[in-house]
C-alpha positions as CSV (number, residue, x, y, z in Angstrom):
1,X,-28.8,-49.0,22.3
2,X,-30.1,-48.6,19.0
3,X,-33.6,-48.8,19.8
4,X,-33.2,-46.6,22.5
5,X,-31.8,-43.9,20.3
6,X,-34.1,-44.5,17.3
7,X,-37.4,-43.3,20.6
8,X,-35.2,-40.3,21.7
9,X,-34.5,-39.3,17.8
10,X,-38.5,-39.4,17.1
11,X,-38.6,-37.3,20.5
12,X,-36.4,-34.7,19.3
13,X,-37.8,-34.7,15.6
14,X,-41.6,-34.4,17.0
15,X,-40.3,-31.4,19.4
16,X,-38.7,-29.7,16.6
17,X,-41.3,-30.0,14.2
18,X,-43.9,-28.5,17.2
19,X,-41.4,-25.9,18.0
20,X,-39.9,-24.9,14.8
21,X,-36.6,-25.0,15.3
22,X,-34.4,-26.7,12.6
23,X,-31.6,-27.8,14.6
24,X,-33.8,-30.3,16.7
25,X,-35.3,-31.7,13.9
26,X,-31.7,-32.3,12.5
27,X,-30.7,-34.3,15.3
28,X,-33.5,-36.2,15.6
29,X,-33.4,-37.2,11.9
30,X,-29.5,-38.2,12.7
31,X,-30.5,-40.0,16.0
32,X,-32.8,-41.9,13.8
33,X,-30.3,-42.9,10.9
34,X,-27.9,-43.8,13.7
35,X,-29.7,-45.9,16.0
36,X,-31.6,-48.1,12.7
37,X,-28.2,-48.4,11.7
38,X,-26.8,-49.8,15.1
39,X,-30.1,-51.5,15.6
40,X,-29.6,-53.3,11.9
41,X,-25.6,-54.0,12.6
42,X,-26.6,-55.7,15.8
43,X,-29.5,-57.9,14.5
44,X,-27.2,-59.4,12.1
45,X,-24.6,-60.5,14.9
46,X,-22.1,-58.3,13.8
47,X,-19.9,-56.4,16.3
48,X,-20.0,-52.6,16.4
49,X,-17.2,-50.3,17.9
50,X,-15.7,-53.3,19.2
51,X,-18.9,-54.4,21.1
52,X,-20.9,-57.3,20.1
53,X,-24.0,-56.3,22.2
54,X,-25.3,-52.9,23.1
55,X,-27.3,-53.0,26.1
């Protein structure tokens, strides 16, 4: 899952940055923060949200 979200947060920062609109780019930047983070939490065997994999 955090993979996953760490592509569709470069998506959404690449579209914003083409198209100019701020609020994309915002997203994508938090998509990005959020899905290292997850992808970090889970490579260290932790469990996140009560889930110890994210498929």
């Amino acid at each position: 899952m955090g993979f996953k979200m760490i592509i569709l947060g470069l998506i959404l920062l690449i579209i914003g940055l083409l198209v100019g609109m701020g609020l994309l780019t915002t997203i994508g930047g938090i998509l990005i923060l959020v899905g290292a983070i997850l992808w970090i939490l889970g490579a260290t065997g932790r469990a996140v949200g009560g889930r110890k994999h994210f498929f």
